[in-house]
N, C-alpha and C positions, 0 to 999 in steps of 0.2 A: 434395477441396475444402478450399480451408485456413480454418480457425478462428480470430474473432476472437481468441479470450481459450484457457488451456485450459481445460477441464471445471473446476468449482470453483473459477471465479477470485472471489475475496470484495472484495477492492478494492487500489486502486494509493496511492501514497506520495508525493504532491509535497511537498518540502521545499523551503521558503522562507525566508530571514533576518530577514523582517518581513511577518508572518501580513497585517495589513490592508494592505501594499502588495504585498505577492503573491496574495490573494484578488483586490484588484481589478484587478492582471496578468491573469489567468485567467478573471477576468470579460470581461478589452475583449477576450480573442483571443478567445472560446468564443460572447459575444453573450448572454451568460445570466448567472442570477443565483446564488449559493451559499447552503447554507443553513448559518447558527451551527452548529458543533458541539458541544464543551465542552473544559473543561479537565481535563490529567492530570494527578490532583493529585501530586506529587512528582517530577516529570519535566521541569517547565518547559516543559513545552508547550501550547498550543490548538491545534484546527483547526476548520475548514469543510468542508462534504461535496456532493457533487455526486449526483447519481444517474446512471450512464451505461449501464445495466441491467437487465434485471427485478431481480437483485440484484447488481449489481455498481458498487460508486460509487468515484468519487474523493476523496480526503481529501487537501487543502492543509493541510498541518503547521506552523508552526511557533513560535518563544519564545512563552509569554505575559506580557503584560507582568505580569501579579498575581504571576506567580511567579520566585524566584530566578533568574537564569538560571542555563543546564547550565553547570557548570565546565569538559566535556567536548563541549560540542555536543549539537543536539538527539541526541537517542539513538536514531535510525532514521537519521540523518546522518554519523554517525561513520568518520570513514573521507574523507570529500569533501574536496574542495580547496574547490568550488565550489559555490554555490545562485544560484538556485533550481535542481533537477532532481528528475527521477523516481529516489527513491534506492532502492526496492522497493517488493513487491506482498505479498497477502498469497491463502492459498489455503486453502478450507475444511476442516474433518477435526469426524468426530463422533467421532473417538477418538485423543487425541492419546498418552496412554500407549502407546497400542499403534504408534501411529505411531514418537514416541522410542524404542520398544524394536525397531525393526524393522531393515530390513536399510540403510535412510539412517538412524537413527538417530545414528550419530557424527556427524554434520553439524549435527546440532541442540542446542540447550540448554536445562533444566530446561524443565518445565511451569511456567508460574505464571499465576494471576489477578489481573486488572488491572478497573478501572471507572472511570468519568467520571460526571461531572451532566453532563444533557442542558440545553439552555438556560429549560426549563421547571422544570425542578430536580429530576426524577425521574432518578433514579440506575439506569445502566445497568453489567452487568457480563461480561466474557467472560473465557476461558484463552487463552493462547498458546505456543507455544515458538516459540523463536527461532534464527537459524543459529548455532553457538557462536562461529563469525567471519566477519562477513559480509564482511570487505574483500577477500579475495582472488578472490572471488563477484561484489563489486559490486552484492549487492542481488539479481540472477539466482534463487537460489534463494531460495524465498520463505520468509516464515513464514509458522506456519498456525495458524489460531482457531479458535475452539468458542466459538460463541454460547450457547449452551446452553439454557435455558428465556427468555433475552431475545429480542425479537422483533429480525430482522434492521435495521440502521439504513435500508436501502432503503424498509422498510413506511413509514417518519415522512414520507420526502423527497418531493416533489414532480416529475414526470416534464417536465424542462425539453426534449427534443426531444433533447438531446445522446447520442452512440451510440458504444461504444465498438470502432472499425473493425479493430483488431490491435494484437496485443503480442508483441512479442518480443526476447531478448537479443543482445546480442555481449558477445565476450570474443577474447582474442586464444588461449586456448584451448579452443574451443566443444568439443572432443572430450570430453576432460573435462569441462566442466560437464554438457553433456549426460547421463555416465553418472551422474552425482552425482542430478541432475533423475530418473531415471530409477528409482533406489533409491528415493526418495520418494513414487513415483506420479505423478510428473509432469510433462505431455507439453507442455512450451514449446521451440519455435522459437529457435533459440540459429545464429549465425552468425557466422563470424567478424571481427573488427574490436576498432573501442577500447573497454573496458568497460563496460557498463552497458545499465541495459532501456532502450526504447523503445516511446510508447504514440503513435498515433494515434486522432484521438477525429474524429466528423465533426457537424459543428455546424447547429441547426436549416433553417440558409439552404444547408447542403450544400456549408458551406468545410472543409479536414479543414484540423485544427490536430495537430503532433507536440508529443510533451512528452520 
C-alpha cells in the first residue's frame, strides 16, 4: 500500500513571489483559510501555515515586505526559474549531528539554529541542516529539523479538513536520487521525469488540488 508522505514528513515548502497574493492563490484553490506565520528575521522572508496532518503542514513562503529583500532570492528558492512552486519539504530527525555524521551526511550542511516570532510574539525556535546544494536535487532530498523542546507548529494550527493525499519526486535521474534518499533514511517515491517534488493535497469538499 503506497504512502501518502514518507515516515517523518515535518512539512512542505511553497514558495511564492508575493507572500499575500500567493496565500490567497492557495486559499481559492484549497477552499480554506491559512494561518499567519512569522517572519525570519534576517532572511527576508514570512510565511503562512496550513495544517495537512496530524503533524504535517504546509508553509507558503515568501519576501517580507518589513524586510530587505534577499539579494539572492528567497533562500529555500534559490536555484528556480520560476514561483510559485513546491521548492522542498522538510523531514524530522531527533538527532541531527548524528544524522550529518552519517553515512548521507555529505549531502548535507552545517547544523544551525534558526527562530521566528509567532504572530502572538512568542518566539519559537528549532535546528536544521540543510542539503549543501540543493539545485542538482531540485529540492528532492529534504532538510531535516529538530524541533526540540518547542511544541510542533501543528499543536497552534487549526484542522481545516485539508489531507495531505501523496508526495513524491522526479528527476530525470531518480536512480540516483533515490540512493542519495536512501543514505539518509529516507523512503520517498522518486520517478522519473522533469525535476522537482510533487504534492497532492485533497480538499474539505474532496477536489484534489496538485502543488
Amino acid at each position: 500500500m503506497r504512502r501518502p508522505a514518507p515516515p517523518g514528513t515535518d512539512h512542505l515548502v511553497y514558495a511564492v513571489p508575493d507572500l499575500a497574493a500567493g496565500v490567497r492563490d492557495v486559499e481559492a484553490r484549497l477552499g480554506v483559510r491559512l494561518a499567519p506565520g512569522g517572519s525570519h528575521p534576517g532572511l527576508g522572508t514570512r510565511n503562512s501555515l496550513l495544517r495537512i496532518d496530524g503533524r504535517v503542514y504546509l508553509e507558503v513562503v515568501g519576501p517580507d515586505p518589513e524586510q530587505p529583500a534577499p539579494p539572492e532570492g528567497l533562500w529555500l528558492a534559490r536555484g528556480r526559474a520560476t514561483l510559485p512552486a513546491l521548492v522542498t519539504w522538510a523531514a524530522r530527525s531527533g538527532d541531527l549531528d548524528a544524522l550529518a555524521a552519517g553515512p548521507g551526511g555529505h549531502l548535507l550542511g552545517p547544523v544551525r539554529s534558526m527562530s521566528r516570532a509567532r504572530p502572538g510574539g512568542d518566539r519559537i525556535a528549532w535546528t536544521l541542516t540543510m542539503p549543501g546544494d540543493p539545485r542538482p536535487r531540485h529540492g528532492i532530498v529534504p532538510f531535516f529539523i529538530d524541533w526540540g523542546d518547542t511544541p510542533h507548529p501543528c499543536a497552534e494550527l487549526p484542522d481545516r479538513g485539508v489531507r495531505l493525499v501523496r508526495l513524491h519526486g522526479r528527476h530525470p535521474d531518480p536512480g540516483t536520487v533515490r540512493r542519495e534518499l536512501e543514505q539518509l533514511g529516507v523512503d520517498l517515491d522518486v520517478t522519473a521525469g522533469r525535476a522537482g517534488m510533487v504534492a497532492v493535497l485533497e480538499t474539505p469538499t474532496g477536489v484534489r488540488v496538485t502543488l
